[in-house]
N, C-alpha and C positions, 0 to 999 in steps of 0.2 A: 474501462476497457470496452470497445468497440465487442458490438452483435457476435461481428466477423472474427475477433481474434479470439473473445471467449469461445465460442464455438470450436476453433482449430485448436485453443488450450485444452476443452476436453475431448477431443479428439484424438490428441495425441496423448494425453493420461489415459484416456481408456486402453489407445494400442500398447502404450510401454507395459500399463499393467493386467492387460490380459484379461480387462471386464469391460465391461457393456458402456456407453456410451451414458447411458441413465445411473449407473452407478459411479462412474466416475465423476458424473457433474454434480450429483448429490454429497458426495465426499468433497468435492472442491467446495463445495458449496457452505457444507459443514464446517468446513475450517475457517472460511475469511468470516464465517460470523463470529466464530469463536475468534480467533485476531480481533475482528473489531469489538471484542465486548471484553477482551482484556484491554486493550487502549483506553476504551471508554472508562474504563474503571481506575487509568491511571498507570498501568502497569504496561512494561515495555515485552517487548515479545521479541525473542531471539530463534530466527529458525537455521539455526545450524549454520554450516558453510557457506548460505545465499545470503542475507544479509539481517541486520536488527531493526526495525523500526519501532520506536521508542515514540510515548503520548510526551508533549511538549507544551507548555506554556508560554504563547509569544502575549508579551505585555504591550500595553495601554502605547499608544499611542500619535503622534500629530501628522495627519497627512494632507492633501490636497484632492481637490473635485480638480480631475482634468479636465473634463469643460471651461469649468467658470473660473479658476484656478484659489478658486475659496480653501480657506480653513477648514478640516474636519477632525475630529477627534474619532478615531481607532481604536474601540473597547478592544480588553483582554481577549482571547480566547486559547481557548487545546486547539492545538493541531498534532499532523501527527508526519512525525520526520522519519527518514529512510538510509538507513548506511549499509551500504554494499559491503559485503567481507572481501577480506582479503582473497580470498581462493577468485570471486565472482568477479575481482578487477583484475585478479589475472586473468582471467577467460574469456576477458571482453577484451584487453586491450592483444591476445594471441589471437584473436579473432580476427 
């Protein structure tokens, strides 16, 4: 997330919820550690009505150097995936 739009996200948490700008960012704040430290540990994290992003396992492997158009091998890693709920594609696509 861009300087500019975190800033306008807690700016407008603060105004919807009626506290201070420093307290709204410290609670946002609070929370995507807490998401990212459920992820990291494995566990999928569902917030309600916006949507679930679940820790994922993309496996092993074969891809290409776009340069030199060589062979490479692509370890395992966690990533971590994003599903929009239902309510949230309605909202977007009446938008």
């Amino acid at each position: 997330m861009s300087k500019t739009a975190h800033t306008a996200l807690v700016s407008a948490a603060a105004k919807s919820a009626g506290v201070s700008e420093a307290q709204a960012k410290s609670t946002i704040e609070a929370y995507l550690s807490s998401v990212q430290g459920e992820l990291v540990a494995g566990n999928d994290v569902a917030m309600g009505s916006f949507a679930t992003i679940k820790s994922e396992v993309r496996a092993a492997r074969t891809g290409r150097n776009p340069s030199t158009g060589a062979t490479i091998q692509i370890p395992e890693k966690r990533v971590a995936s994003f599903k929009a709920s239902t309510a949230l594609k309605n909202a977007l696509a009446a938008s």
